[in-house]
N, C-alpha and C positions, 0 to 999 in steps of 0.2 A: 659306765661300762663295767661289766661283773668282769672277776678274774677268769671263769670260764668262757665268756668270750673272745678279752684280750688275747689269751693262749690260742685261741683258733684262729685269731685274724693273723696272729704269728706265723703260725704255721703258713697259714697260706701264703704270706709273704715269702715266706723260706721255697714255699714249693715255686712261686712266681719268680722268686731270685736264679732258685738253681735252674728254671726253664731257658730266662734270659744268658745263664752263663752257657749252658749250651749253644744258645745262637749266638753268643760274643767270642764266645773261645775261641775259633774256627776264623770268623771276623779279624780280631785283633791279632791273631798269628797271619793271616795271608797282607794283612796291612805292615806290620813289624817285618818280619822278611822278604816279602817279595814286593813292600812300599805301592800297593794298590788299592784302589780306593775301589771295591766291589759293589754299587747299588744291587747287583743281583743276588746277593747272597739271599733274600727275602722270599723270592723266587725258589733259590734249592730249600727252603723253608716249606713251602708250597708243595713242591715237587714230593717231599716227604710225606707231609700232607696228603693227598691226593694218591700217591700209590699205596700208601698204607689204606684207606677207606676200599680202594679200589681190589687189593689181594684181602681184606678181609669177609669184602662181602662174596667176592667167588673162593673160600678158603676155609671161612667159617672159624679162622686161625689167628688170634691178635698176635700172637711172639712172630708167625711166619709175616703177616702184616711191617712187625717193628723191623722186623731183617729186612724185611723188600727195601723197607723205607730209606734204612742206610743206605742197602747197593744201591737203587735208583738214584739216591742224592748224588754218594761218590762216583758213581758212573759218568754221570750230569757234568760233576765238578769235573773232573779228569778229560772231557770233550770239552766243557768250553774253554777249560785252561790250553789246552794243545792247540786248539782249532780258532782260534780268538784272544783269552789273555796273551797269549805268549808273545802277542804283538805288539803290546800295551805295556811294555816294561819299562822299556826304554823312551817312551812319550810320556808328555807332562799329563799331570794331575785331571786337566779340565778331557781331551783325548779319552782317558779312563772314566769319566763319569760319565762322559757322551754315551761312550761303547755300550758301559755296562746298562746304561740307563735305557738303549734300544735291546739291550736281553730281556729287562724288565718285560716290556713291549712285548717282544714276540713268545716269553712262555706265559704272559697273562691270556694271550689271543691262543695259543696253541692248546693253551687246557682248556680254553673254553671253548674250543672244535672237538678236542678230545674228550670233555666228561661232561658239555651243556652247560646252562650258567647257572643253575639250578643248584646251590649247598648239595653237598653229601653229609653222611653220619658216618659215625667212625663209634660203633657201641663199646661200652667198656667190657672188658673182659668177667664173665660170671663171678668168677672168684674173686674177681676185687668190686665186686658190687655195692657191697652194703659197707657201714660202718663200721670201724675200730673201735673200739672202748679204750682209751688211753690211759695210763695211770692217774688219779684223779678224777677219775670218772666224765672223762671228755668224751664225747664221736667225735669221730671224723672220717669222711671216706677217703674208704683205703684205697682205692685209687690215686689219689691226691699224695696220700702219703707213701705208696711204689714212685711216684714222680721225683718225689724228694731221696727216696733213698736209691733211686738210680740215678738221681741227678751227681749226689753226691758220690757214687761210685765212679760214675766217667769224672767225675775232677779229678777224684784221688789219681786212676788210672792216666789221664792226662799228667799231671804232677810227675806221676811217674815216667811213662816217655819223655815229657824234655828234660829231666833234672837226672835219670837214672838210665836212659839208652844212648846205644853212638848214633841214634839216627836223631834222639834231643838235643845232643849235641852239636849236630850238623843246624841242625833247625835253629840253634841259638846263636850260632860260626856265623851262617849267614844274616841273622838278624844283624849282628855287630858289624861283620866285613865280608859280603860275598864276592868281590874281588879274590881275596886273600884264599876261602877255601875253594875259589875255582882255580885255582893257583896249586892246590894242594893235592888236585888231582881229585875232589867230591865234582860227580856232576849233576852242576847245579840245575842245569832242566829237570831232571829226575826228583831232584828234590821239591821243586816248585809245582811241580805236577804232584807230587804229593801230599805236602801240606796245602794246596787247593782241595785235594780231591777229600783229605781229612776233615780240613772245614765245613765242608759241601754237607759231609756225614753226618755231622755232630749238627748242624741246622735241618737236615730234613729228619734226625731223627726227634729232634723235638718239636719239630710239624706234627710229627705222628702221636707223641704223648698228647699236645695239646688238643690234638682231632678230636680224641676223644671227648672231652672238653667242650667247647665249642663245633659250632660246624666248619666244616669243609670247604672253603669257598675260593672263589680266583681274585688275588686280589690281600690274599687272609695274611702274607708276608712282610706286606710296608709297613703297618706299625710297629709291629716287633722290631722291622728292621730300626728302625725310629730311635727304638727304646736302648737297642744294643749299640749304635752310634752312642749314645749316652754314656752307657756301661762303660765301654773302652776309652770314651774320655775323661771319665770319670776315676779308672783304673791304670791309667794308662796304657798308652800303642805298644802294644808287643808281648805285652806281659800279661801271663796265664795267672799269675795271681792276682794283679790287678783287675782284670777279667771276673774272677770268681768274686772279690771283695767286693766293687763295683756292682757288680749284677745282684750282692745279697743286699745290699744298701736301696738300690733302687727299687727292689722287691718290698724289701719291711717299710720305705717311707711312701710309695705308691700304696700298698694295701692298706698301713695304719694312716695314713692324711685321709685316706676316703673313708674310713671309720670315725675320726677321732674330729675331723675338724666340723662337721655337720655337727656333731654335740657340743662344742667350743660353741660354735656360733648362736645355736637354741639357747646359751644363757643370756644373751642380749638380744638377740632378733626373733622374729615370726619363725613358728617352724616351716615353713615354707621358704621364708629366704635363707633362713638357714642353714635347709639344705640345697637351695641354689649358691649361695657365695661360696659355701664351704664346700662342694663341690667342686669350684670352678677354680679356687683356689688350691685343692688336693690335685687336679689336673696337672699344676702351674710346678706343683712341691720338686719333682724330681727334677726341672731344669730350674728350679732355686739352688737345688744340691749342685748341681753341675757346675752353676756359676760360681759360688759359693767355695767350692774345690779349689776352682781353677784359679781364683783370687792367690790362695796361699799354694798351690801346687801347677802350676803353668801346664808340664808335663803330664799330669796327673800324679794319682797316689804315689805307685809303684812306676811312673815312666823313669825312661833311663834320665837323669839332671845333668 
C-alpha cells in the first residue's frame, strides 16, 4: 500500500468515524439518562434521510435540505418521546425493544407510502463537487472532507453543552440520579423530551450527510443502527466521549481491515480467496474490537466503573 493511499483510507475512516458519532451521540445519551433502549433511532436516521432528498429536490437548496433534516428528525424525536417513550420509562428493557421495534415497522411502511420503494438521490452540493488537493499532493473529495469537519464541529459543540451549560448539567444530574434532580425542582419530562428530541437531530442529520453518499432507501437506518450499538459499547453508555472515541476506532479499523487485510492475505492465498477471506474477516474486525474491549473494560472505555 503507497503512503498516498494509506492517508486516504485514513481519512475515510475519520469521515466514517465522525458519521457514526453522530448517530451514537444521541443513542448513548437517551440510553445513559433516560436508560432506553431505542431500536428506532435507525428510523429518525432515515427520516433525515428522506426529508433532506425530499426539500432538496423541490428546493434546489442542500444547507435548506441539511436544516429540514434536523427539524423533521427532532420534531419526530419530540412526538414519539411524548406520545409513546414516555410510557416506556418505567417498564422493563424487553417492553422497550418490543415498542420501539414496532416504530421500526410503522416508519419503514410509512416512507414507503410516502416516497415508493424506489431509492432517492440526494446530489452533492456544486461547490463541494470536485476534489481537494491536500498538502502532499493528495485528492480527496471535499465533500467527504465538509463531513468530517462538520462532524467534528458538532462533537466539539456537543462537548460543549454537557460539560459547559446548565442544561449539560442537567443532562449529566439525571444520568447519575434522576430522582434526586426531580427532587430539586428540574422537570424531568422536559428534559427527557429534549435530549430525545436532541438525539433524533444529530441521527437524521447524518442520514442527510450520508444521502448524499449513498442512496436514499427505507430501510437504509439498521445497519448504522448496528454499527452505533457497537460505538456505545465500545465507548461506553452515557458518555459523549466514549461516543466520539468509539465511533473513531470503529471507523479507522472498519475502513483500514477492508484495505489492509485482502493484501495480508494475497501473500499466502489466491488472489481470489484472498479477497474472499480477507473480506469476510475485515467484516468480523469491529466486533473483534468490541469483544476485545469488553474483556478488559466491562463497562466500556469511558463507562461509569
Amino acid at each position: 500500500m503507497t503512503t498516498l493511499l494509506f492517508i486516504e483510507q485514513m481519512l475515510n475512516g475519520l469521515q466514517f468515524g465522525v458519521m457514526l458519532f453522530l448517530m451514537s451521540a444521541g443513542l448513548t445519551l437517551v440510553f445513559g439518562v433516560m436508560g432506553l433502549i431505542n431500536l428506532a433511532h435507525g428510523s429518525l436516521f432515515m427520516i433525515g434521510a428522506f426529508t433532506a432528498a425530499a426539500v432538496a429536490a423541490a428546493t434546489g437548496s442542500f444547507v435548506l435540505a441539511l436544516m429540514a433534516s434536523l427539524a423533521a428528525a427532532a420534531i419526530a424525536g419530540a412526538l414519539i418521546e411524548l406520545t409513546i417513550i414516555r410510557r416506556l420509562y418505567d417498564r422493563d428493557h424487553l417492553d422497550q425493544v418490543l415498542a420501539t421495534f414496532a416504530l421500526i415497522l410503522i416508519f419503514s411502511e410509512g416512507t414507503r407510502w410516502m416516497f415508493g420503494s424506489f431509492p432517492l438521490f440526494l446530489d452533492v452540493p456544486k461547490v463541494l463537487a470536485g476534489p481537494v488537493t491536500l498538502p502532499g499532493g493528495i485528492e480527496y473529495p471535499a465533500y467527504r472532507l465538509s463531513i468530517i469537519l462538520i462532524g467534528l464541529l458538532v462533537a466539539a459543540g456537543m462537548f460543549a453543552l454537557i460539560n459547559r451549560t446548565r442544561v449539560g448539567i442537567r443532562i449529566r444530574a439525571g444520568e447519575a440520579d434522576r430522582e434526586m434532580i426531580a427532587a430539586l425542582g428540574v422537570d424531568i419530562a422536559k428534559l427527557y423530551t429534549f435530549v430525545f428530541a436532541l438525539g433524533a437531530a444529530l441521527a437524521g442529520f447524518a442520514g442527510a450527510l450520508v444521502g448524499a453518499i449513498q442512496s436514499v432507501q427505507v430501510g437504509m437506518g439498521e445497519p448504522v443502527l448496528i454499527l452505533a450499538f457497537v460505538v456505545i459499547v465500545i465507548g461506553g453508555i452515557g458518555s459523549i466521549k466514549g461516543a466520539f472515541v468509539g465511533a473513531l476506532l470503529v471507523g479507522f479499523t472498519d475502513t483500514m481491515g477492508r484495505v489492509l487485510l485482502p493484501q495480508i492475505f494475497a501473500l499466502f492465498l489466491e488472489p481470489s480467496a484472498a479477497v474472499s477471506v480477507g473480506s469476510a474477516l475485515a467484516s468480523m474486525l469491529i466486533y473483534i474490537l468490541m469483544a476485545g474491549v469488553l474483556v478488559f473494560r466491562p463497562r466500556g472505555l469511558y463507562g461509569v466503573t
